[in-house]
PASEBA-1860 file (N, C-alpha, C; in nm, 3 decimals):
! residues 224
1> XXXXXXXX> 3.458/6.972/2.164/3.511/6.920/2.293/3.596/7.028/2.356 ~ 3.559/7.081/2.472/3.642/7.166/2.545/3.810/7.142/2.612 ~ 3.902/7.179/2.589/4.026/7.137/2.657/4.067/7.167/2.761 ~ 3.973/7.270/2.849/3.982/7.316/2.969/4.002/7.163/3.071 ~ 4.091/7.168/3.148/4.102/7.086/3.225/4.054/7.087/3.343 ~ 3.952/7.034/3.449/3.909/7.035/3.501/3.996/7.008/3.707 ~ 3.943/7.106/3.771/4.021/7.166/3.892/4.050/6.999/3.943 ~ 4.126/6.972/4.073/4.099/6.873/4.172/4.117/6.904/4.321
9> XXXXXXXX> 4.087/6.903/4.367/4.114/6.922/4.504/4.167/6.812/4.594 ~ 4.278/6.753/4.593/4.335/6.637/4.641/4.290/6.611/4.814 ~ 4.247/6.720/4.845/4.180/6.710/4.990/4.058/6.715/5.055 ~ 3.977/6.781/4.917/3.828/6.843/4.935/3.787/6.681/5.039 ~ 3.760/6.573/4.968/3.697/6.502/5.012/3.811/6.344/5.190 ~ 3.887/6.457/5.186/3.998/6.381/5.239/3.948/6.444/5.431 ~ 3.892/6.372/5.498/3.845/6.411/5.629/3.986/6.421/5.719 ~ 4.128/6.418/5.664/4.195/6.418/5.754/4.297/6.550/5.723
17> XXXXXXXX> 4.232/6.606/5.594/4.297/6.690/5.527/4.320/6.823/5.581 ~ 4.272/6.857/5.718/4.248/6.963/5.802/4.414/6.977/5.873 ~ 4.357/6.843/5.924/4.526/6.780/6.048/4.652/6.767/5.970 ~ 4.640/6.785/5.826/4.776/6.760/5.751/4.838/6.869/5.706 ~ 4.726/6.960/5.700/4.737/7.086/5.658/4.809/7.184/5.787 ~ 4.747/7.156/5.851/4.810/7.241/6.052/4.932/7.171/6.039 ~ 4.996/7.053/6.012/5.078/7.029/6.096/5.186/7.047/5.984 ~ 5.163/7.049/5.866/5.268/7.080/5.755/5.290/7.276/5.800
25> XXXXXXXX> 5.234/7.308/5.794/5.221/7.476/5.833/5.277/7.507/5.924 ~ 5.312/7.386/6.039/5.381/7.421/6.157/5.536/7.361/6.189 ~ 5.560/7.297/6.081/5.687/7.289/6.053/5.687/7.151/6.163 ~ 5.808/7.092/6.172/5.855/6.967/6.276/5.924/7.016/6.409 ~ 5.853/6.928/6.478/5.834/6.967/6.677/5.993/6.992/6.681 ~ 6.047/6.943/6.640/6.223/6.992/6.681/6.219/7.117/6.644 ~ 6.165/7.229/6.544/6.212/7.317/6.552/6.105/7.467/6.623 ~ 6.042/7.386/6.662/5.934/7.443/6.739/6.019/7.493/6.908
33> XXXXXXXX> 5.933/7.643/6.934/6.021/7.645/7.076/5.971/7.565/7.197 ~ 6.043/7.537/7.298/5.963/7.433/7.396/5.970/7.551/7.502 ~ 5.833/7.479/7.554/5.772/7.530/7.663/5.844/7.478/7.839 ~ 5.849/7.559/7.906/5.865/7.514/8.050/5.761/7.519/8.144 ~ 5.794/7.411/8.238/5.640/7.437/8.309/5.665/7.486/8.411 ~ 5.582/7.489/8.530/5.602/7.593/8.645/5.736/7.491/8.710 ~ 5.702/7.400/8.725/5.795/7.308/8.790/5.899/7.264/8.744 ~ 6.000/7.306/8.634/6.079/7.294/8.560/6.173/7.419/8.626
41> XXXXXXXX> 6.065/7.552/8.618/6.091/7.688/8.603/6.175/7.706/8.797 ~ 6.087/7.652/8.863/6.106/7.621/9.008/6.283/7.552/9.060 ~ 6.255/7.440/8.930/6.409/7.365/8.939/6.532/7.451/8.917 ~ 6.530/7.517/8.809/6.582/7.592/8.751/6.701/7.726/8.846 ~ 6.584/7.824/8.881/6.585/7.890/9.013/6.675/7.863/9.106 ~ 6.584/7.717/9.173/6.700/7.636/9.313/6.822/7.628/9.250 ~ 6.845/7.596/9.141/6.999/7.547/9.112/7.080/7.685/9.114 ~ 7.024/7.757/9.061/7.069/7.903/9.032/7.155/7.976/9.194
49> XXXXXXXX> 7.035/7.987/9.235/7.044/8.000/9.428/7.185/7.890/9.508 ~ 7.146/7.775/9.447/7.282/7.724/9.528/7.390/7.705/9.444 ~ 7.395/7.765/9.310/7.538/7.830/9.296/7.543/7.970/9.365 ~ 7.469/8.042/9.376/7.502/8.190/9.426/7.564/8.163/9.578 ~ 7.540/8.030/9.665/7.581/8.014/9.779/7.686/7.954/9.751 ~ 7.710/7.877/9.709/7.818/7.800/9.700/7.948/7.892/9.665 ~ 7.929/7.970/9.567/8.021/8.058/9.511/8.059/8.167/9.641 ~ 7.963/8.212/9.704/7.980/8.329/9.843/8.062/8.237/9.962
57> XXXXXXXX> 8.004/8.113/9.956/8.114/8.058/10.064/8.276/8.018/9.989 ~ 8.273/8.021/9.894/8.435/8.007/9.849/8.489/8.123/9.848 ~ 8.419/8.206/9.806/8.468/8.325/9.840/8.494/8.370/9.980 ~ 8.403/8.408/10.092/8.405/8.376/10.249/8.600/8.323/10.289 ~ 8.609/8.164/10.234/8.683/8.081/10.300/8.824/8.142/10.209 ~ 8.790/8.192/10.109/8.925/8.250/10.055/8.999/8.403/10.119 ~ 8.876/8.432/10.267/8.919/8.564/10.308/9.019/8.486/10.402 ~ 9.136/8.560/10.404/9.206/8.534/10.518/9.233/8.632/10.640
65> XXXXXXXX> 9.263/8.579/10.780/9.280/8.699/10.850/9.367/8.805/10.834 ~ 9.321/8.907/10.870/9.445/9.028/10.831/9.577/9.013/10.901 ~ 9.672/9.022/10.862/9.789/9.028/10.894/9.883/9.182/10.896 ~ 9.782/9.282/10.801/9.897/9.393/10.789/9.713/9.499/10.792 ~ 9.769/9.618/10.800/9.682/9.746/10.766/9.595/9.759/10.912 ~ 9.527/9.856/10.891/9.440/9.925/11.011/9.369/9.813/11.084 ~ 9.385/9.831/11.229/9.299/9.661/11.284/9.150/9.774/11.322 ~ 9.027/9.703/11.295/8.922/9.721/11.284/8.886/9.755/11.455
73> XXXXXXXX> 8.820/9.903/11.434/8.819/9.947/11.556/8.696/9.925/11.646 ~ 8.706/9.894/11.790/8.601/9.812/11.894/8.554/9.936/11.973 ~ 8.426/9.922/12.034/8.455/10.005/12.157/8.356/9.918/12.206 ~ 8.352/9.837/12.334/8.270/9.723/12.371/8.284/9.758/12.550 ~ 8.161/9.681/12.623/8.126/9.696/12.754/8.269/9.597/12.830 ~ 8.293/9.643/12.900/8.422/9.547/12.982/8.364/9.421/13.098 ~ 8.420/9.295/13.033/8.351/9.190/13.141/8.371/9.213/13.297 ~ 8.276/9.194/13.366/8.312/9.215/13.511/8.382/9.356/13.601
81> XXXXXXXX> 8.316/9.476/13.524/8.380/9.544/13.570/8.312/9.674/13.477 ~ 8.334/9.789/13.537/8.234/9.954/13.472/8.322/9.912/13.376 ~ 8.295/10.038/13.293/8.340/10.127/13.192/8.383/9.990/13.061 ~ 8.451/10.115/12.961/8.416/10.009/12.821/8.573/10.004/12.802 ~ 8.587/9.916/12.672/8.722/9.877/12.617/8.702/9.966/12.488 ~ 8.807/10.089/12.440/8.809/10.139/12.303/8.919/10.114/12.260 ~ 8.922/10.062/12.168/9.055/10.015/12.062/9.158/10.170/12.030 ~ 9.005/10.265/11.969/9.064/10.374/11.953/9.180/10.475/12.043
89> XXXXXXXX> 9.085/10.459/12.176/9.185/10.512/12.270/9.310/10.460/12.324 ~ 9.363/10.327/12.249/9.477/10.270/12.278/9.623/10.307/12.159 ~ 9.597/10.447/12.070/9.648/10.488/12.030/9.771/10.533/12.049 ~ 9.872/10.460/12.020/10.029/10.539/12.058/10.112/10.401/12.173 ~ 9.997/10.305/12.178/10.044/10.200/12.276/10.055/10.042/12.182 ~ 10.086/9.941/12.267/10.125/9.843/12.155/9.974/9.746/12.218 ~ 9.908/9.649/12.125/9.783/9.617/12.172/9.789/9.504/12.141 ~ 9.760/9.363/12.215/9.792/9.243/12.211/9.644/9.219/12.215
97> XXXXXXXX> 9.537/9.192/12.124/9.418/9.132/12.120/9.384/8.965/12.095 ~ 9.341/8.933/12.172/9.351/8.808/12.235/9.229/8.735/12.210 ~ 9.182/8.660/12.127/9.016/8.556/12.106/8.978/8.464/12.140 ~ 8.908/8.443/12.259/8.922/8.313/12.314/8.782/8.274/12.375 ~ 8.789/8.149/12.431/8.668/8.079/12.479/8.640/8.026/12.612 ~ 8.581/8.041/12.673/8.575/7.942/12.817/8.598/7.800/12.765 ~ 8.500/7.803/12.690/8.444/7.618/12.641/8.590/7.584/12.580 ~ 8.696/7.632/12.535/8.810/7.640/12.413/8.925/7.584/12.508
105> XXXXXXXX> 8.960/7.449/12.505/9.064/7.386/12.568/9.230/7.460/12.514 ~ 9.284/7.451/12.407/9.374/7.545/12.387/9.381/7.664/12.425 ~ 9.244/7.756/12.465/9.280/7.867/12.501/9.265/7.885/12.699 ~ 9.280/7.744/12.702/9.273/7.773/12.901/9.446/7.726/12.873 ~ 9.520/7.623/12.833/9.603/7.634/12.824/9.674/7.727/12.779 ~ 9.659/7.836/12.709/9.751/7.938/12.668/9.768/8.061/12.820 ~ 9.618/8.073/12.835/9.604/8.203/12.924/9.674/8.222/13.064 ~ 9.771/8.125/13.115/9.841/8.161/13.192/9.985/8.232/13.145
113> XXXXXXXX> 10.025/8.196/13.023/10.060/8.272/12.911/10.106/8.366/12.928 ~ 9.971/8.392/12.835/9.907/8.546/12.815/9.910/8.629/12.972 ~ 9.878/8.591/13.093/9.895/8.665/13.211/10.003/8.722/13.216 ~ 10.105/8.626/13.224/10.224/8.623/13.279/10.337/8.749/13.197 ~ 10.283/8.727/13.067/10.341/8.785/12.918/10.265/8.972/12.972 ~ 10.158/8.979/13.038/10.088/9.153/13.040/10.180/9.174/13.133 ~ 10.213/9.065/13.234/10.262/9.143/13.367/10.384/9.171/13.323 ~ 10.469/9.112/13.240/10.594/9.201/13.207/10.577/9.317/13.139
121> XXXXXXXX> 10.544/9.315/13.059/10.444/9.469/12.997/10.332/9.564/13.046 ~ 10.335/9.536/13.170/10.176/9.635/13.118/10.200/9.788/13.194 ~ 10.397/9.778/13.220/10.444/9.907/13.233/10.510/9.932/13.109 ~ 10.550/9.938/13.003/10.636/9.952/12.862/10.511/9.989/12.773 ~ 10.414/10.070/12.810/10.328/10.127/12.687/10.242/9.948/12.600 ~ 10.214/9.819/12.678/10.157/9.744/12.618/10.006/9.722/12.666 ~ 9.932/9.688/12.599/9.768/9.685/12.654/9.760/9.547/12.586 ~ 9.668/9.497/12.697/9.621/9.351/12.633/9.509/9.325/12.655
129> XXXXXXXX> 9.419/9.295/12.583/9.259/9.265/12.555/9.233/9.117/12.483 ~ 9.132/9.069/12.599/9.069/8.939/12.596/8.931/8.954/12.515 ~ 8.890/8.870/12.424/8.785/8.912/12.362/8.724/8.769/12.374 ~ 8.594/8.709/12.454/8.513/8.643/12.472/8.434/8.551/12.303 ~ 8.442/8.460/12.281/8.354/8.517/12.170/8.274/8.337/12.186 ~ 8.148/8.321/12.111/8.056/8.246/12.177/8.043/8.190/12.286 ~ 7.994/8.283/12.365/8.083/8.231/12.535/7.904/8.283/12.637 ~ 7.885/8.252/12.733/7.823/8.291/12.835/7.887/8.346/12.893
137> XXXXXXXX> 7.789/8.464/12.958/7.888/8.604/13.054/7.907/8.524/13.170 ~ 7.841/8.461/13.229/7.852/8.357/13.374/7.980/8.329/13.369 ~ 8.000/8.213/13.231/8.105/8.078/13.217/8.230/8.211/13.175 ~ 8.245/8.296/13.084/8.299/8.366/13.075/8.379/8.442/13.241 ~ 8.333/8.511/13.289/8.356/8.542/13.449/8.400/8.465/13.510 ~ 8.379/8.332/13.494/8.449/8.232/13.594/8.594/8.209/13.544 ~ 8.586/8.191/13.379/8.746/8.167/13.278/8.820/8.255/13.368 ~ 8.793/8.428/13.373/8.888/8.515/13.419/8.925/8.512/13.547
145> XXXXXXXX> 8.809/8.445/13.650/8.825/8.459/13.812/8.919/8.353/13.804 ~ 8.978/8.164/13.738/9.019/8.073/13.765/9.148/8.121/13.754 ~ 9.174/8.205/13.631/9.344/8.186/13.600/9.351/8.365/13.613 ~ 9.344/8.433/13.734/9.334/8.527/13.763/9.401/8.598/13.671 ~ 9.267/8.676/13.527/9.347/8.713/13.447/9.310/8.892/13.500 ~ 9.389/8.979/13.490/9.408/9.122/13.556/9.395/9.190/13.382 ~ 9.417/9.190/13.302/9.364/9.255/13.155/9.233/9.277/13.124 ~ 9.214/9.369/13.104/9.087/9.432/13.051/8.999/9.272/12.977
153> XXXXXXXX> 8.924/9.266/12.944/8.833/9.122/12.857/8.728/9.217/12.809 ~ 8.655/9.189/12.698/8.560/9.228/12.623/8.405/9.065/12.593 ~ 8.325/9.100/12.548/8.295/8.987/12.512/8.214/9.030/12.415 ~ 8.221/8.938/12.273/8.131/8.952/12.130/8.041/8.911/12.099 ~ 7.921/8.991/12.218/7.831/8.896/12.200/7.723/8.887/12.045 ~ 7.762/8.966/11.944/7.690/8.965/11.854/7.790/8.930/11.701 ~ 7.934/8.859/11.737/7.984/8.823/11.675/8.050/8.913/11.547 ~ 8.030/9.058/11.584/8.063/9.148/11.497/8.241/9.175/11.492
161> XXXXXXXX> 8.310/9.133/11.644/8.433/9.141/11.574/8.496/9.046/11.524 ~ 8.442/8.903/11.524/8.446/8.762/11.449/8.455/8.780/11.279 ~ 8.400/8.836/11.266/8.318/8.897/11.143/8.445/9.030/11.079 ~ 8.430/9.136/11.127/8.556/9.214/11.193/8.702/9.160/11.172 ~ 8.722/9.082/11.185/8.872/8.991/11.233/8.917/8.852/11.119 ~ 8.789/8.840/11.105/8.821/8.719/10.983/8.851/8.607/11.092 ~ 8.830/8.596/11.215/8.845/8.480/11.277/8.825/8.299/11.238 ~ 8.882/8.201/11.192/8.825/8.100/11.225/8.822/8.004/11.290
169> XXXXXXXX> 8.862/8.073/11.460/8.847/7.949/11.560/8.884/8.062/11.674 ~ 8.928/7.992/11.772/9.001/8.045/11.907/9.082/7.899/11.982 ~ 9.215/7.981/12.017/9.249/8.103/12.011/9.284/8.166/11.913 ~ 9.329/8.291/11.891/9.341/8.393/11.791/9.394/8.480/11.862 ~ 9.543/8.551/11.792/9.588/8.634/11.859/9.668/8.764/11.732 ~ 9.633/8.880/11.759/9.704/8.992/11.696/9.756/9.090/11.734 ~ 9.867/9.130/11.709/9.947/9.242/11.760/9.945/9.330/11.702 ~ 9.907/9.469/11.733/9.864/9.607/11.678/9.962/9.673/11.732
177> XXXXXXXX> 9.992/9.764/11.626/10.145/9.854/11.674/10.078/10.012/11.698 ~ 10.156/10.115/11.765/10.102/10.223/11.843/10.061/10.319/11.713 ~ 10.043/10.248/11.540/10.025/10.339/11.493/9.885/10.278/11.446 ~ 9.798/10.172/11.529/9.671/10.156/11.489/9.673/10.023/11.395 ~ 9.845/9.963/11.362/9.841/9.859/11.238/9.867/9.780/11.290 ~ 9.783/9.615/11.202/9.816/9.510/11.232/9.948/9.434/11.212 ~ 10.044/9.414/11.310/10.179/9.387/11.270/10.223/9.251/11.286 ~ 10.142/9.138/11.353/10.134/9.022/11.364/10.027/8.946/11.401
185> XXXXXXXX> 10.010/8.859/11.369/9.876/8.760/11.345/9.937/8.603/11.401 ~ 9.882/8.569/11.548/9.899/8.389/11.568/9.784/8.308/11.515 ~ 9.805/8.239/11.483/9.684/8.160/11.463/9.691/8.008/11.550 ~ 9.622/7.987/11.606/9.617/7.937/11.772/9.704/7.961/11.855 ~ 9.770/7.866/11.936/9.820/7.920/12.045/10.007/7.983/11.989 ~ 10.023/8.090/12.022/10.178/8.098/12.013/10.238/8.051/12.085 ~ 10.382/8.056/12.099/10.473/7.996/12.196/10.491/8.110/12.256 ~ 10.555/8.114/12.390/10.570/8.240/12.456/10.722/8.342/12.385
193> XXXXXXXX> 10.798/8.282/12.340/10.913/8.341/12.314/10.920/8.378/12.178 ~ 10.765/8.340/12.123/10.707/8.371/11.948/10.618/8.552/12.010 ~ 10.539/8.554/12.112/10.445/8.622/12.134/10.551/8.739/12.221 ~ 10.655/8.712/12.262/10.713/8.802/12.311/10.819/8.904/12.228 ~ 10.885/8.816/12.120/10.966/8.901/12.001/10.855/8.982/11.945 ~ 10.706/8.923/11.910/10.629/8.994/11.843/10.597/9.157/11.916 ~ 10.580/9.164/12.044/10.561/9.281/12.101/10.670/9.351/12.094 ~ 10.775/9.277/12.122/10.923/9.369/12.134/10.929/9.433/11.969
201> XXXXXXXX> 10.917/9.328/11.872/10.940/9.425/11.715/10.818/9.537/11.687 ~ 10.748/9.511/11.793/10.612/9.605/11.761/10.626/9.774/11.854 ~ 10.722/9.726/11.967/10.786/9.858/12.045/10.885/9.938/11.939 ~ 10.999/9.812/11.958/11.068/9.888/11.862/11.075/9.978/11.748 ~ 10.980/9.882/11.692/10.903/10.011/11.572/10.811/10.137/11.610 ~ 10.756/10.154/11.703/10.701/10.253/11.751/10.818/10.326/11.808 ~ 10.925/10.295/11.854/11.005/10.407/11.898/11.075/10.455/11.796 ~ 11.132/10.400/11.696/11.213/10.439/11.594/11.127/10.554/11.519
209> XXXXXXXX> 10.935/10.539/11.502/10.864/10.575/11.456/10.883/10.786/11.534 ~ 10.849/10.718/11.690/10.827/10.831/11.735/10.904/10.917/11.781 ~ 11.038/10.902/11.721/11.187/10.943/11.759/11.201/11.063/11.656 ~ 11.171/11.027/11.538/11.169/11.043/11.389/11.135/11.242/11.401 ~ 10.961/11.231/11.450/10.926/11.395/11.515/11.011/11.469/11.612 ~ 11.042/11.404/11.693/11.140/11.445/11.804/11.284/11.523/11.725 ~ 11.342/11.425/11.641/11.423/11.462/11.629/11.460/11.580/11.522 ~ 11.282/11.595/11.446/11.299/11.710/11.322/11.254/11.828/11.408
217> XXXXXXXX> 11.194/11.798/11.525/11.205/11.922/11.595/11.297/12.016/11.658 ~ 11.382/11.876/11.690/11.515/11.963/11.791/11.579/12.028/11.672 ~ 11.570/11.952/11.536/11.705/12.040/11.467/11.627/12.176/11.387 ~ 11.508/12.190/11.368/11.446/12.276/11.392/11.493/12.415/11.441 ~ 11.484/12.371/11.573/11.519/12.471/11.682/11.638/12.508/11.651 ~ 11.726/12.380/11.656/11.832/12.439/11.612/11.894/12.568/11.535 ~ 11.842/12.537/11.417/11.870/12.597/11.303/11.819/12.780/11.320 ~ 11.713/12.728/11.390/11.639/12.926/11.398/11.762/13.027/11.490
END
């Protein structure tokens, strides 16, 4: 009698023994990687995209307008009238830039203001510039013919000094001192006796400024 024990094949005759075999070999669907489909992949994306917006407009609304450093320089066509407005060439003078609207009820109330405020200045080294901004040149032209404003006006029509300025509304008003810097910032309408100290501390400092050369020259001389 032989003691060889004879093989078995617990599956040979087992027709399901194929499918037990694949799926033991492939371990359990939890640890399997999952698939995404196109439309998953699509969802995914969008969400992605409107955090990237969402995050750029908090950022945006966390810019504030400038209040101090170099005011961003213009050189634009002048409403109703030749020649252009350059920021640059107002160098050494004090510059009252002004943002406003036809359509902008606070800023028809301010601008008799603002007139009244150039005509005491606009012999003391002050320049004052009206800057138009979503406005029609028509409706625009008429703002300046009603409240006979005599200051230079600009108009933005491509919203670049909006942009420029950190504006978010009109009116908007900033005072630039004769060394090109922003030295005060209104945000809507000022009061007149707010908008008038502001020019006067903005002279003053330009003279103290430009006294300073003057006076290392004379002793200069002196001394030789």
């Amino acid at each position: 009698m032989s003691t060889t024990q004879p093989t078995f094949d617990a599956y040979s005759d087992d027709p399901y023994a194929d499918d037990a075999l694949t799926a033991a070999s492939s371990g359990p669907a939890s640890m399997r990687p999952a698939r995404l489909n196109p439309f998953s992949i699509v969802i995914i994306l969008f969400a992605v995209l409107m955090l990237v917006v969402v995050g750029w407009g908090i950022y945006q609304n966390s810019l504030t307008q400038p209040e101090g450093g170099p005011a961003p320089e213009f050189t634009l066509p002048l409403l109703g009238q030749e020649g252009e407005f350059s920021l640059a060439e107002q160098h050494g003078k004090v510059v009252v830039i002004n943002f406003w609207g036809s359509w902008c009820g606070p800023c028809r109330v301010e601008a008799p203001m603002l007139q009244r405020t150039w005509e005491r200045y606009q012999d003391d080294d002050v320049v004052f510039v009206g800057i138009a901004v979503k406005d029609i040149e028509r409706d625009a032209l008429a703002y300046i013919d009603e409240f006979n404003i005599t200051y230079p006006n600009v108009m933005d029509r491509r919203a670049e000094l909006e942009k420029a300025y950190r504006t978010e509304g009109v009116p908007e008003t900033f005072i630039v001192g004769r060394d090109g810097e922003i030295k005060k910032f209104f945000f809507a309408q000022p009061r007149e006796t707010d908008l008038d100290a502001a020019i006067q501390a903005a002279l003053a400092e330009g003279r103290e400024t430009s006294f300073l050369p003057r006076l290392t020259a004379f002793l200069n001389l002196e001394t030789r």
